[in-house]
C-alpha positions as CSV (number, residue, x, y, z in Angstrom):
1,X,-16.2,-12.9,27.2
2,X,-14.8,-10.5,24.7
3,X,-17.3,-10.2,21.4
4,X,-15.2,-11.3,18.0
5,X,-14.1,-8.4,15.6
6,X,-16.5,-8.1,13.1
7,X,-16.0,-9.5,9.5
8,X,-16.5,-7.4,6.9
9,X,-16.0,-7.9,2.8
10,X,-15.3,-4.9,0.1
11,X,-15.3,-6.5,-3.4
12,X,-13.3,-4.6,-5.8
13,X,-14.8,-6.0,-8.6
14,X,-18.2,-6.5,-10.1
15,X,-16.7,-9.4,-12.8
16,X,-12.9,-10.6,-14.5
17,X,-11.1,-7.9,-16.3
18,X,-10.0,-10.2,-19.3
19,X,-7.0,-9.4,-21.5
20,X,-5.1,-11.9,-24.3
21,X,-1.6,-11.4,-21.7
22,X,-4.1,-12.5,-18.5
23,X,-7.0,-12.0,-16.4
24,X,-8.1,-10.6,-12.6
25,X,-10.8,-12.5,-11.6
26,X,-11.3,-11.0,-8.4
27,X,-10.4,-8.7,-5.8
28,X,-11.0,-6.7,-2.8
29,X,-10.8,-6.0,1.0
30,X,-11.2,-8.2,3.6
31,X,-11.6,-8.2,7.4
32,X,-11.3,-10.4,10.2
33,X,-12.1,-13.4,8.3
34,X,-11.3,-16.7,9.7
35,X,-8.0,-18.0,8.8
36,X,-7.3,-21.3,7.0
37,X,-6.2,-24.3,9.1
38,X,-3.2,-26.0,8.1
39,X,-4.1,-29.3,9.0
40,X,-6.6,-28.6,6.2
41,X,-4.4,-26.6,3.5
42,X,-6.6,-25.5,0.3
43,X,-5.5,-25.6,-3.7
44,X,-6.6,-23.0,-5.9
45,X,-6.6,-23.1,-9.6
46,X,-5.6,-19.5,-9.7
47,X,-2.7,-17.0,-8.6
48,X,-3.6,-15.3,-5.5
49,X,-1.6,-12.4,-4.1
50,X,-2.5,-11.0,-0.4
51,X,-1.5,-8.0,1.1
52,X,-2.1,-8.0,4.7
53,X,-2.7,-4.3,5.8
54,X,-3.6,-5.4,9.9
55,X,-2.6,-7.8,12.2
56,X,-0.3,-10.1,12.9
57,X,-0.5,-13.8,11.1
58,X,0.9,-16.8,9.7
59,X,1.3,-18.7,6.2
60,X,2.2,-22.3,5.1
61,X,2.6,-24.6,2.4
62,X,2.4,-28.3,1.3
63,X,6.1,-27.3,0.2
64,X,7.1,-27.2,3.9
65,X,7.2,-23.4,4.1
66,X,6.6,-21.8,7.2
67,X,6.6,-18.3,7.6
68,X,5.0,-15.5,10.6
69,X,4.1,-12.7,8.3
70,X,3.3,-8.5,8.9
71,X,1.6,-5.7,7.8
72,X,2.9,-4.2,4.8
73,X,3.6,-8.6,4.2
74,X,2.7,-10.0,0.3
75,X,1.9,-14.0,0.1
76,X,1.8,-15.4,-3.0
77,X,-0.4,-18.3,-3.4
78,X,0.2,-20.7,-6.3
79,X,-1.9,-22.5,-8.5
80,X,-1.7,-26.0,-7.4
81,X,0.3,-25.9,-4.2
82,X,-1.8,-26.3,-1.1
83,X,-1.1,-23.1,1.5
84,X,-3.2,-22.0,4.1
85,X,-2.7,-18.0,6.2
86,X,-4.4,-16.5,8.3
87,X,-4.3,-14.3,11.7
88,X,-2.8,-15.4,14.9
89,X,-5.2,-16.0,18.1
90,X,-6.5,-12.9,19.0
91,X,-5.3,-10.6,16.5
92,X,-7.5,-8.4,14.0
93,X,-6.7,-9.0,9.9
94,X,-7.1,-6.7,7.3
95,X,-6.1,-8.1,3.7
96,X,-6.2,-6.7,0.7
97,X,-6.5,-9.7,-2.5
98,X,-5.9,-10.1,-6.0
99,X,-6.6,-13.5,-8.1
100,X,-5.2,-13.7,-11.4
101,X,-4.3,-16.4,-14.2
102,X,-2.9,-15.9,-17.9
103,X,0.6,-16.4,-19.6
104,X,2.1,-13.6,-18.7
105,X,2.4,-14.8,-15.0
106,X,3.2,-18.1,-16.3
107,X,5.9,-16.3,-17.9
108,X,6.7,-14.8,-15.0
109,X,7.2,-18.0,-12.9
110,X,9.0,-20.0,-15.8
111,X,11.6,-17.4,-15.4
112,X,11.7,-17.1,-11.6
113,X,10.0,-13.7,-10.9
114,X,7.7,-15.8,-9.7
115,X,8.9,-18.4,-7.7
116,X,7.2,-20.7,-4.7
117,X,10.7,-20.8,-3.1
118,X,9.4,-17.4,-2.2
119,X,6.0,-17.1,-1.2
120,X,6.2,-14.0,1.0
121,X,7.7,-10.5,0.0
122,X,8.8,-8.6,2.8
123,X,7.4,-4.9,1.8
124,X,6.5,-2.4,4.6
125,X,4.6,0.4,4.1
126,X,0.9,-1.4,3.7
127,X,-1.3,1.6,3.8
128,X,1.2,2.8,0.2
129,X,0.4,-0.7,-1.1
130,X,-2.9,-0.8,-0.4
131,X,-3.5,2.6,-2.4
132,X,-1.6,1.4,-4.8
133,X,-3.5,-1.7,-5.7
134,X,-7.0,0.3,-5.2
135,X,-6.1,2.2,-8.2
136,X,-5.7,-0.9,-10.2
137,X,-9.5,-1.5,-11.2
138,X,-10.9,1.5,-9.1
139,X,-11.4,3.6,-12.5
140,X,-12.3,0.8,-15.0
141,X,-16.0,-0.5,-13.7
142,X,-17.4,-0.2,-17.2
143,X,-15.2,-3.1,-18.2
144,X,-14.7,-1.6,-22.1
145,X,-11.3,-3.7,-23.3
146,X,-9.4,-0.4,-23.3
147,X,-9.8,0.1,-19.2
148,X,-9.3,-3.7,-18.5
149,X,-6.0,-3.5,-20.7
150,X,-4.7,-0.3,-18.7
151,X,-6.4,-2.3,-15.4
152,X,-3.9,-4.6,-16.4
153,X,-0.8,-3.1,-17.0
154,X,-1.4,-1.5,-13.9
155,X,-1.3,-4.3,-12.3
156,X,1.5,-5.6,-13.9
157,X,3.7,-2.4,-12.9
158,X,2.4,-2.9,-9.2
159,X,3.8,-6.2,-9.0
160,X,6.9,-5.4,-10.9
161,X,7.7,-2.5,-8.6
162,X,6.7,-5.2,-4.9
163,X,9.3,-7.6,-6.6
164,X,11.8,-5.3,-6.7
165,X,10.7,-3.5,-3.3
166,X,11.2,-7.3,-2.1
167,X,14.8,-7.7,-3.8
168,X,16.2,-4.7,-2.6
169,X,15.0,-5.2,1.1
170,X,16.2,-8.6,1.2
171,X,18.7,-9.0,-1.7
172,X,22.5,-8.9,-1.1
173,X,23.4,-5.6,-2.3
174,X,21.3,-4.2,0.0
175,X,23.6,-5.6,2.9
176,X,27.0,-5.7,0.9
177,X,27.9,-1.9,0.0
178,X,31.1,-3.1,-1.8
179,X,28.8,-5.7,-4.2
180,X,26.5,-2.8,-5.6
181,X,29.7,-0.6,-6.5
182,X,31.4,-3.7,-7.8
183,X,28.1,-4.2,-10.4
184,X,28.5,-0.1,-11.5
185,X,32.5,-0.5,-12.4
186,X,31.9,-3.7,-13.9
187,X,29.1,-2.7,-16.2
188,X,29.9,0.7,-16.8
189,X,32.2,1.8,-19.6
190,X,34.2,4.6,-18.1
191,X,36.1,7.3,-20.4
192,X,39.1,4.2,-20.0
193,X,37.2,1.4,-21.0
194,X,36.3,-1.4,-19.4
195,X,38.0,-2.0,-15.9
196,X,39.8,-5.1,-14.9
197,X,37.8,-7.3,-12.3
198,X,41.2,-6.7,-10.5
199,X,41.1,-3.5,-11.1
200,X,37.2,-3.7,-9.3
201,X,38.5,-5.7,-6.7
202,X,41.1,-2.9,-5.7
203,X,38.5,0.0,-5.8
204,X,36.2,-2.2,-3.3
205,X,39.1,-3.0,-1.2
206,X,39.1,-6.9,-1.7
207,X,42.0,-8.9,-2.7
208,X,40.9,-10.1,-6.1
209,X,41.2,-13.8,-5.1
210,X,38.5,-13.0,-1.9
211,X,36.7,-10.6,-4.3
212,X,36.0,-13.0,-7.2
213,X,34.7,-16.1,-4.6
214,X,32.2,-13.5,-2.8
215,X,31.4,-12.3,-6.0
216,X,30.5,-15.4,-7.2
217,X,28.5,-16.7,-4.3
218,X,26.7,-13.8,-4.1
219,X,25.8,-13.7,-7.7
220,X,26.3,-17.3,-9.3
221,X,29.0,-15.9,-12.0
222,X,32.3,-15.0,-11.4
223,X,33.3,-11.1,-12.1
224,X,34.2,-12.0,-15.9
225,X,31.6,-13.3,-16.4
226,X,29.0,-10.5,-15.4
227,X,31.3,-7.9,-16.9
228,X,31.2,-9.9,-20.3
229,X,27.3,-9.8,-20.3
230,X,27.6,-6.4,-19.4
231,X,29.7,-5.2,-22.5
232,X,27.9,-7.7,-24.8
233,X,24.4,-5.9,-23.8
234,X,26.1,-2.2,-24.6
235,X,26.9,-3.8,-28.1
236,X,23.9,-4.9,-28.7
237,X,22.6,-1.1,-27.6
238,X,25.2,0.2,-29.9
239,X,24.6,-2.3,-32.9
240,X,21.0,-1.3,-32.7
241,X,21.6,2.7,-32.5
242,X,24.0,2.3,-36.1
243,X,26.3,4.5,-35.6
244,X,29.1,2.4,-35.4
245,X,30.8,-0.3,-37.3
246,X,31.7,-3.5,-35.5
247,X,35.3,-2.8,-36.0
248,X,34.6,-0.1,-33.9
249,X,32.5,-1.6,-31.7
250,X,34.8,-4.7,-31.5
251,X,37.6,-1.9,-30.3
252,X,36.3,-0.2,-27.4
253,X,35.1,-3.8,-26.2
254,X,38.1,-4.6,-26.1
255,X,38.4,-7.4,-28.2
256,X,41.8,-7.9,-30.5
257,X,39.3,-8.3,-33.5
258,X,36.0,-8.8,-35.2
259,X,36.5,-12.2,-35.0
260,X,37.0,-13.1,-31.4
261,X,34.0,-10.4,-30.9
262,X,31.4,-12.0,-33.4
263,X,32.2,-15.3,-31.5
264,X,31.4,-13.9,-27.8
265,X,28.9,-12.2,-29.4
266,X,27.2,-15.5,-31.0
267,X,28.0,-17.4,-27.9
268,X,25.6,-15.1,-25.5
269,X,23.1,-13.6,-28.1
270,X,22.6,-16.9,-30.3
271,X,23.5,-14.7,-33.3
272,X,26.4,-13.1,-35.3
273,X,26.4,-9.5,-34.7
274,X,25.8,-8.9,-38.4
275,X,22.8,-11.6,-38.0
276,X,21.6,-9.7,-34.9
277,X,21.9,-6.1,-37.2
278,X,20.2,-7.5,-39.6
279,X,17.7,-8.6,-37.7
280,X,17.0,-5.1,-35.3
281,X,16.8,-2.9,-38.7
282,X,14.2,-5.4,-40.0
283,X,16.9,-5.7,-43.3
């Protein structure tokens, strides 16, 4: 009879790194540790994130999520929402974990980056991830509130930069070549202006009719739309910069007045461009 792989655990961290924007309460490496059973799911009070660096495993949720998952893998674990992973039969398991709590990753799930409809980011590359989140804490053992700040917001840029390894690996642009151009004409004033979303349509090679309904169930708005939040966002860049009146602001938005834009303006930004100026030169 075979012997069973050895378990082995590396803890990162001798106590919490504690910041007012969050904490990490722990983390580490672990090996061959026995998985959780999902007929007997856990709940944890905590955000967990594991990387799994080896092996082959599995991860599910009280939510009905059911998921095989890979090296170079990322579950998420919710506060609250019983889950249970672990390594198929026979298989070794390396993991890598975090545990973390605070407002900024309540934040973060209020406004979907963090979301338990997604509970596993596809990633690759493990061994890069696993550097990446050894360098977190690995020069900050003294615990002084300057090096558990930068611990931090290293942390935070690691996660940033998975979710948007996870979006572009699985997100629609990555499989729709004619979507990510259509995003750069629509939100880029050219030496023309702004480009019709029928002009867009024609430089994809769409009919606009076909163009705006992919469009829009790709993205949730329609062409317009995006392209409208798209100019309103370079007026609020050039607003902030001064160099322009909102006449002339107004004019190479293409809006027929200051009127029609302080209205757009008010209806995406929640204020009048001259209430936004004032507001962004602290006046």
């Amino acid at each position: 009879m075979p012997s069973l792989p050895l378990t082995r655990a590396q803890p990162w961290l001798e106590s919490p790194l504690r910041t007012l924007a969050g904490d990490i309460e722990l983390a580490g490496l672990l090996q061959n540790v026995t998985g959780i059973d999902p007929a007997r799911m856990r709940v944890l009070r905590r955000f967990t994130i594991v990387l799994m660096v080896e092996g082959q495993g599995y991860y599910q949720d009280a939510r009905g999520t059911r998921l095989e998952v890979a090296p170079g893998d990322v579950m998420l674990v919710f506060p609250e929402i019983a889950h249970a992973y672990g390594p198929l039969a026979g298989q070794p398991w390396t993991q890598v974990y975090f545990v973390f709590s605070g407002p900024q990753f309540e934040l973060w799930r209020t406004q979907g980056l963090l979301s338990p409809e997604r509970p596993v980011w596809r990633l690759g590359a493990p061994d890069y991830w696993r550097q990446r989140l050894a360098e977190v804490i690995k020069a900050e053992s003294s615990h002084r509130a300057g090096g558990a700040l930068r611990a931090f917001g290293r942390f935070l840029q690691v996660l940033t930069d998975m979710l948007a390894t996870d979006a572009e690996a699985t997100g629609p642009a990555r499989h729709e070549a004619w979507l990510e151009k259509s995003f750069r004409l629509l939100g880029d004033r050219g030496a023309a202006g702004w480009p019709a979303p029928q002009a867009v349509a024609r430089e994809v090679g769409l009919n606009y009719e076909n163009f705006r309904k992919r469009f829009a169930q790709l993205t949730g708005e329609s062409p317009g739309r995006y392209q409208k939040r798209r100019r309103l966002d370079w007026a609020c860049a050039a607003i902030y910069h001064g160099e322009q009146s909102l006449k002339q602001i107004a004019d190479e938005l293409g809006f027929c007045d200051v009127f029609h834009f302080s209205k757009a303006f008010k209806q995406e930004v929640g204020l009048t461009p001259s209430d936004y100026r004032r507001r962004v030169h602290g006046s």
